[in-house]
C-alpha positions in Angstrom: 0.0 0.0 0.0 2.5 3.0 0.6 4.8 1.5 -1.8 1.9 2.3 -4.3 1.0 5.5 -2.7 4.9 6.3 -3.4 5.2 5.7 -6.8 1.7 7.7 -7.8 2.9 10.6 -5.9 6.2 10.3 -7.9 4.2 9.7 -11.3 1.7 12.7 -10.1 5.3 14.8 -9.9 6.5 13.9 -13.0 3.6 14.3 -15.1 3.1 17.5 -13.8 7.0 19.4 -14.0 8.7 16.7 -15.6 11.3 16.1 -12.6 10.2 15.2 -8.6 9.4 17.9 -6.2 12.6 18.1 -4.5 14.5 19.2 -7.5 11.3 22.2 -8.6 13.8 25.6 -8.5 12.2 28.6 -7.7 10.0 29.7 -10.7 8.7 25.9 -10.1 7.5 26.1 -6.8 6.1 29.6 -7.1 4.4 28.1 -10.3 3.5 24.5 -8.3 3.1 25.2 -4.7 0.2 28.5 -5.1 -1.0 29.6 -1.9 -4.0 31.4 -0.6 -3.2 34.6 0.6 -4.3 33.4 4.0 -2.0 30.6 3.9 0.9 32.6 2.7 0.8 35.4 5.6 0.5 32.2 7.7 3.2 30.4 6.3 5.6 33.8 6.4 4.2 33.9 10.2 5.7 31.1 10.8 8.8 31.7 8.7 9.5 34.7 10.4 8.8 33.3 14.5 11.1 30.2 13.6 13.6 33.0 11.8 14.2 30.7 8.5 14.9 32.4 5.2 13.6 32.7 1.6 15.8 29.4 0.9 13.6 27.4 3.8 10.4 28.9 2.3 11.0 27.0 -0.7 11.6 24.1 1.0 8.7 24.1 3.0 6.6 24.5 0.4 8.5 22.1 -1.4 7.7 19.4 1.3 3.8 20.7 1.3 3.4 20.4 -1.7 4.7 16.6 -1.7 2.2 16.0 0.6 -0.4 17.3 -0.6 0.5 14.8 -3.9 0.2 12.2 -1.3 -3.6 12.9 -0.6 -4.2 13.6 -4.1 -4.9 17.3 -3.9 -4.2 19.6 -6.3 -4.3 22.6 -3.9 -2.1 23.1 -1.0 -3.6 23.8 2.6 -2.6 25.1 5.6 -2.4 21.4 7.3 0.4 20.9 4.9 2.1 24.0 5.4 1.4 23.2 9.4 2.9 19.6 8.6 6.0 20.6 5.9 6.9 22.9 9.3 6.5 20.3 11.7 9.2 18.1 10.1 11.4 21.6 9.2 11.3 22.8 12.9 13.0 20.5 15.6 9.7 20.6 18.1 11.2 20.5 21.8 9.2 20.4 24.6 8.7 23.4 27.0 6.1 22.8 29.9 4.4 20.2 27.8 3.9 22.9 24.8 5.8 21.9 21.5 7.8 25.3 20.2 5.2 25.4 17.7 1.8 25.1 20.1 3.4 27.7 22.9 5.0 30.2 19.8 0.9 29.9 18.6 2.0 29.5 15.0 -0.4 26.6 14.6 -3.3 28.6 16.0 -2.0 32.3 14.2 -1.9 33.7 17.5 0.9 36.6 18.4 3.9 35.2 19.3 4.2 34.1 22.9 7.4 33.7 24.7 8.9 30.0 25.6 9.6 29.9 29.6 10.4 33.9 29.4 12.1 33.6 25.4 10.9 34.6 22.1 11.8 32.3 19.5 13.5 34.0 17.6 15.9 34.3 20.1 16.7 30.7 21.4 19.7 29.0 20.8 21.1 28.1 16.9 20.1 24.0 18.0 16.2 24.6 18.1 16.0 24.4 14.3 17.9 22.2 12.4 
């Protein structure tokens, strides 16, 4: 079953830019991986609380959009943004909270600070 779930995600990349998601460049994605303009001030939230650059926007929505081929959906959503972020940022655990659920990116909240910490300003090891 994933096996086959695999290779029609890989044929769904293929037929669509002629080369798998991972290797889309930058006119690719922004072509491939459209966002609503909710989504996009949510991803660029989130992009800017975790303090990633352009590069990991691409990436991210690199990774959402090979999920979203996974589900066979030709649109990508915020729960694959939310998802592509949770495997880009290294969730630790503060007070039970992941980064992510006490920052409030996954609800769109203001950020909130992480035992007396803004994210942005913890150390170089929370994000990998």
């Amino acid at each position: 079953l994933i096996r086959q779930r695999v290779a029609r995600t890989r044929e769904q990349q293929l037929s669509r830019a002629g080369k798998l998601n991972a290797l889309l460049d930058s006119r690719e994605v922004e072509r491939d991986c459209r966002l609503d303009t909710a989504d996009a001030r949510f991803l660029e939230e989130a992009i800017h609380q975790l303090g990633l650059s352009l590069r990991a926007w691409h990436k991210i929505l690199r990774v959402a959009r090979t999920l979203a081929d996974m589900q066979q959906e030709t649109h990508l959503q915020r729960r694959h943004l939310a998802e592509a972020l949770g495997y880009r940022a290294r969730i630790d655990y503060c007070d039970g909270y992941s980064i992510i659920e006490a920052t409030g990116i996954a609800q769109g909240s203001q950020p909130k600070p992480v035992n007396g910490t803004l994210l942005s300003t913890l150390p170089s090891g929370v994000i990998w």
